[in-house]
C-alpha positions in Angstrom: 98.7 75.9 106.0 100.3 73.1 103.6 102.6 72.3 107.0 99.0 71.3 108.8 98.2 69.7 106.1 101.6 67.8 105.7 101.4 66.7 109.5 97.2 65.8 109.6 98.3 63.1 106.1 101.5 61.9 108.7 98.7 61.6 111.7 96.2 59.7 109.4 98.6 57.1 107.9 100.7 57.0 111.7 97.7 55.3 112.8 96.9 52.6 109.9 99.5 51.2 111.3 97.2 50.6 114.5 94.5 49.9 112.9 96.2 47.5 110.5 97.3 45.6 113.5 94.2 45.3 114.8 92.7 44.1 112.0 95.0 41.3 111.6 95.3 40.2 114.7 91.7 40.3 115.3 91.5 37.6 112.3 93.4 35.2 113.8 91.6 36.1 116.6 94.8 37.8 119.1 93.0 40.4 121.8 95.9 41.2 123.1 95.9 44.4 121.3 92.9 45.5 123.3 95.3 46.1 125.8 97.4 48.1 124.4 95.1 50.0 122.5 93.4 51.2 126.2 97.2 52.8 127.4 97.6 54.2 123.6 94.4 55.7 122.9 94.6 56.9 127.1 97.4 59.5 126.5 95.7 60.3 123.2 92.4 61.0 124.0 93.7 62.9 126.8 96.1 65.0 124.7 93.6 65.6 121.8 90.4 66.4 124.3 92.0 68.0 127.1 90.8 65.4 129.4 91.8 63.1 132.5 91.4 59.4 131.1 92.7 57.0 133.5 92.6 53.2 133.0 89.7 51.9 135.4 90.9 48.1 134.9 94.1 49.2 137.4 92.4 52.1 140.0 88.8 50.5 140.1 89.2 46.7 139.2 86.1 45.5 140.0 84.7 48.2 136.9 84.7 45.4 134.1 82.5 46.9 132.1 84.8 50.5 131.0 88.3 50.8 130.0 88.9 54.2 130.8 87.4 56.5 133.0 87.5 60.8 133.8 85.8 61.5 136.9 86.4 65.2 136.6 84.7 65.6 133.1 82.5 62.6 133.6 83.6 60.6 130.6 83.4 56.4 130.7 85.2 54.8 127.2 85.0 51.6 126.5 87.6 50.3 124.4 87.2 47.1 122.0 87.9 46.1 118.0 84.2 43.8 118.2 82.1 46.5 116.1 79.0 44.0 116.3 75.9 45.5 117.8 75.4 42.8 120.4 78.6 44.3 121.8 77.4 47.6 122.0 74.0 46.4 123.8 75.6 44.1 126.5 78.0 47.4 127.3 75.6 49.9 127.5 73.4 47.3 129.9 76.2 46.8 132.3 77.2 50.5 132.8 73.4 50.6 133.3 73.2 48.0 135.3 76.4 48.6 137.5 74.9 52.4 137.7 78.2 53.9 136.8 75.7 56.4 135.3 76.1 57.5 139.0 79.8 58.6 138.3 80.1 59.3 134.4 77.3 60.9 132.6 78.9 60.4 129.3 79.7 56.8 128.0 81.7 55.8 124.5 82.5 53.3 122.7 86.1 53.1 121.0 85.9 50.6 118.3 89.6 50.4 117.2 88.5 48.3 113.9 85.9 50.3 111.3 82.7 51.5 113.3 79.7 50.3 111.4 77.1 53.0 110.7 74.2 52.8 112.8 71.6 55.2 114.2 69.9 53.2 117.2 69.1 54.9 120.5 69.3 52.6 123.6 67.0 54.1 126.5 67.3 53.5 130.1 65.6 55.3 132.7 68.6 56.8 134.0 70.6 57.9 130.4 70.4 57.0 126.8 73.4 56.2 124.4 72.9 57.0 120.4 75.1 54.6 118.5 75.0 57.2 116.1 77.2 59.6 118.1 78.4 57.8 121.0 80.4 54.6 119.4 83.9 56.5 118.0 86.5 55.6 116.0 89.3 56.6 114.1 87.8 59.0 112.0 86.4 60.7 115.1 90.1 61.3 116.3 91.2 62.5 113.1 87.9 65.2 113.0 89.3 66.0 116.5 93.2 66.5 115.9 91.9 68.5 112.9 89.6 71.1 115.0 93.1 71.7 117.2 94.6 75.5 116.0 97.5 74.9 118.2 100.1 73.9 115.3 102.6 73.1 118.5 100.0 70.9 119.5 99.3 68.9 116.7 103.4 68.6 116.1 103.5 67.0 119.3 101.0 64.6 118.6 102.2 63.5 115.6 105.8 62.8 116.7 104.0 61.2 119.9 102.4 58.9 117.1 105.8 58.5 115.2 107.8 57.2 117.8 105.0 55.1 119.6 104.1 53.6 116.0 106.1 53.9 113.6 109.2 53.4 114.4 109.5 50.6 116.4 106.7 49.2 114.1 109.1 49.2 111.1 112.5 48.9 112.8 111.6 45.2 113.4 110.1 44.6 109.7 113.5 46.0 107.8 115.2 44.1 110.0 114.1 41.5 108.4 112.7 42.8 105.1 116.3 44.6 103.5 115.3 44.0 100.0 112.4 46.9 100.3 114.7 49.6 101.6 117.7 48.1 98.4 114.2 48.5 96.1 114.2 51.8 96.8 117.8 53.1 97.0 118.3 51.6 93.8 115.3 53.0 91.9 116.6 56.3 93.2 120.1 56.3 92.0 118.9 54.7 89.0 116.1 57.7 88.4 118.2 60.3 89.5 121.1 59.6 87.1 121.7 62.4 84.1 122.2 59.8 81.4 118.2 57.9 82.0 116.5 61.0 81.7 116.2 64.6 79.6 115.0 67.8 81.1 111.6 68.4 82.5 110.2 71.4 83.5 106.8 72.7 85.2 104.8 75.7 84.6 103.0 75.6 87.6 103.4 74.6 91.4 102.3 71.6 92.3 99.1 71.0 93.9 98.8 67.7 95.5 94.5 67.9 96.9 93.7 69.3 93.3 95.4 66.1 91.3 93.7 63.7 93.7 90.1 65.1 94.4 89.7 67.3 91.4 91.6 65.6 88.3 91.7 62.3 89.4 88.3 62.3 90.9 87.1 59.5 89.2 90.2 57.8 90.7 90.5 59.3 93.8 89.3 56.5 96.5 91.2 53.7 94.6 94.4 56.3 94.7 94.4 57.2 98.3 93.3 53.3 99.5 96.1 52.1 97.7 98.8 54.5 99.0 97.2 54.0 102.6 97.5 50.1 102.6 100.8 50.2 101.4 102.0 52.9 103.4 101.8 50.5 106.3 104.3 48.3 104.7 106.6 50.6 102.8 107.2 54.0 104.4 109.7 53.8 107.0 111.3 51.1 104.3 111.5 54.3 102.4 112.6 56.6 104.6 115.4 54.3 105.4 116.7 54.3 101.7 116.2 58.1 101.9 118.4 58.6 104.7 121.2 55.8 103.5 121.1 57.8 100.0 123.2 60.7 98.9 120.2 62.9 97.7 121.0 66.3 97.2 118.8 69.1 95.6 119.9 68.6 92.6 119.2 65.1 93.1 115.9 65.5 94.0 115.3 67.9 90.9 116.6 65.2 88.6 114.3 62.8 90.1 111.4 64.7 89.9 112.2 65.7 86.3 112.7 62.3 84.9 109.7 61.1 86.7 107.3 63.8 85.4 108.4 62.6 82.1 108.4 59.3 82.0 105.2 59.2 83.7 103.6 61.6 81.9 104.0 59.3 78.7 102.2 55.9 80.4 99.6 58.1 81.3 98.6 60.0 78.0 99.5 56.1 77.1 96.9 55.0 79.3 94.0 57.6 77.8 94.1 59.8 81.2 93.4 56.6 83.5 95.9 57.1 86.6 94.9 53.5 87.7 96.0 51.8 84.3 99.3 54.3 84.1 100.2 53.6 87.3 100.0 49.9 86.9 102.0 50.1 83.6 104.8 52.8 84.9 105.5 49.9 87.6 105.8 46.9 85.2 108.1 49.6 83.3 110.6 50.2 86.2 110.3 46.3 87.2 111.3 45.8 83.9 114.3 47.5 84.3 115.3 46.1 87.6 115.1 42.6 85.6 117.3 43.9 82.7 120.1 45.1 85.8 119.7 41.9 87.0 118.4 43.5 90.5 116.2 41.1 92.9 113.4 44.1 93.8 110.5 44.4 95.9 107.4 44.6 93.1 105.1 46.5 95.6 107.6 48.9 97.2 108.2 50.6 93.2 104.5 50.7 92.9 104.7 52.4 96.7 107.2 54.4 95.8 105.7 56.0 92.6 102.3 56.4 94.1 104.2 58.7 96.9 105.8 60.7 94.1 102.2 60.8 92.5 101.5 62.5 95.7 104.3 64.9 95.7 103.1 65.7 91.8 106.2 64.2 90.2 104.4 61.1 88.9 101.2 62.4 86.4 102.5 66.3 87.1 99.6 69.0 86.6 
């Protein structure tokens, strides 16, 4: 069960990465991504649904109006970050009017940005389309990896996502971003040494969905935002460091002992406010990067502790 769970979090922050993309790009207005996203989400949505997606802008070019297209199963996607209705409108008119009704009784809408919420029903003579249901996203996705019960399955997608995503995502921003992946080496030989920390020990395992939704409810979108927006910018950063690092077990007990303690003090510090400890258990360890006379990366330590927060060794139960 907690290996599901482990690879569904992996899936959900693999695609931020898209999304973040999107988003920017989008800003400074770059559809180029479009493009992309139509081959990506293809071999997705095929993957995840079983289905025969295949890109009608190559085997049907004169189809402007869909991206992708199943004849078997009937299925017509449309894939696009504009999340404005007037889009939504001037698509569902043109597979009406093009009458690919004819050849796909089912039509979608991928917005690859956040959907916006909307419950409008479009009625043609021939077929109707419910914003409500029919405009996806990627919270749709992640509802439909999550209903897969072949574990082999949902391993395969997530390495799928890894190596489409994440890796060559992050192998060009360490290239030119060392000082996040130094951040992080040296906060771990620094936290893992004997002489920085005493002996901490747990009563309980760990239990990562009760400190976040239960203890920290008050907390909990602020919590998981923040690690999901920095997650884009930090993880592979730290699974560099991880990899270049000698940590053993023990190293990783000592690690997670001295950070249970230390952080356990800013946040009975901090009256029980994970936001407010947080924010002053980073300005502690900047603190000590200044004293060492380290340059650091202010937003990979705060990254970095939030992960352990995750893994219960910052604010344990």
């Amino acid at each position: 069960m907690r290996n599901r769970e482990v690879l569904i979090t992996k899936i959900i922050s693999h695609l931020a990465i898209l999304k973040g993309e999107v988003s920017l790009r989008s800003k400074v207005n770059l559809q180029d991504i479009n493009i992309h996203a139509e081959q990506f989400y293809k071999i997705m949505l095929n993957d995840i649904l079983d289905i025969n997606l295949e890109n009608i802008n190559i085997v049907e070019q004169n189809v402007a109006v869909i991206d992708l297209g199943d004849r078997i199963n009937k299925i017509a996607i449309q894939v696009t970050s504009d999340n404005s209705k007037n889009k939504i409108k001037e698509t569902v008119s043109a597979f009406n009017e093009k009458e690919l009704y004819k050849h796909y009784n089912k039509l979608k809408i991928l917005v690859i940005k956040d959907k916006i919420k909307r419950d409008d029903v479009i009625k043609n003579d021939n077929f109707s389309f419910d914003m409500g249901k029919d405009v996806i996203d990627v919270p749709y996705i992640i509802t439909k990896i999550q209903d897969i019960d072949d574990l082999d399955k949902v391993i395969k997608i997530e390495k799928w996502l890894s190596d489409e995503l994440v890796h060559p995502y992050y192998k060009s921003k360490i290239e030119s971003k060392p000082n996040e992946v130094k951040t992080f080496i040296n906060l771990i030989d620094f936290i893992s040494d004997e002489d920085n920390h005493k002996t901490f020990k747990t009563e309980d395992e760990p239990d990562p969905k009760y400190k976040i939704e239960k203890r920290f409810k008050e907390y909990a979108t602020f919590l998981k935002k923040l690690y999901s927006d920095l997650y884009l910018d930090y993880a592979y950063a730290l699974e560099l460091a991880e990899n270049n690092t000698d940590i053993s077990s023990v190293k990783i007990r000592k690690i997670g002992a001295y950070l249970k303690d230390v952080s356990n003090k800013h946040l009975m510090s901090s009256d029980n406010n994970p936001e407010d400890a947080l924010e002053n258990l980073s300005s502690f360890f900047n603190d000590l990067f200044i004293k060492e006379g380290l340059s650091f990366d202010q937003m990979a330590v705060k990254f970095y502790l939030i992960h352990q927060l995750i893994r219960c060794n910052v604010f344990p139960n």
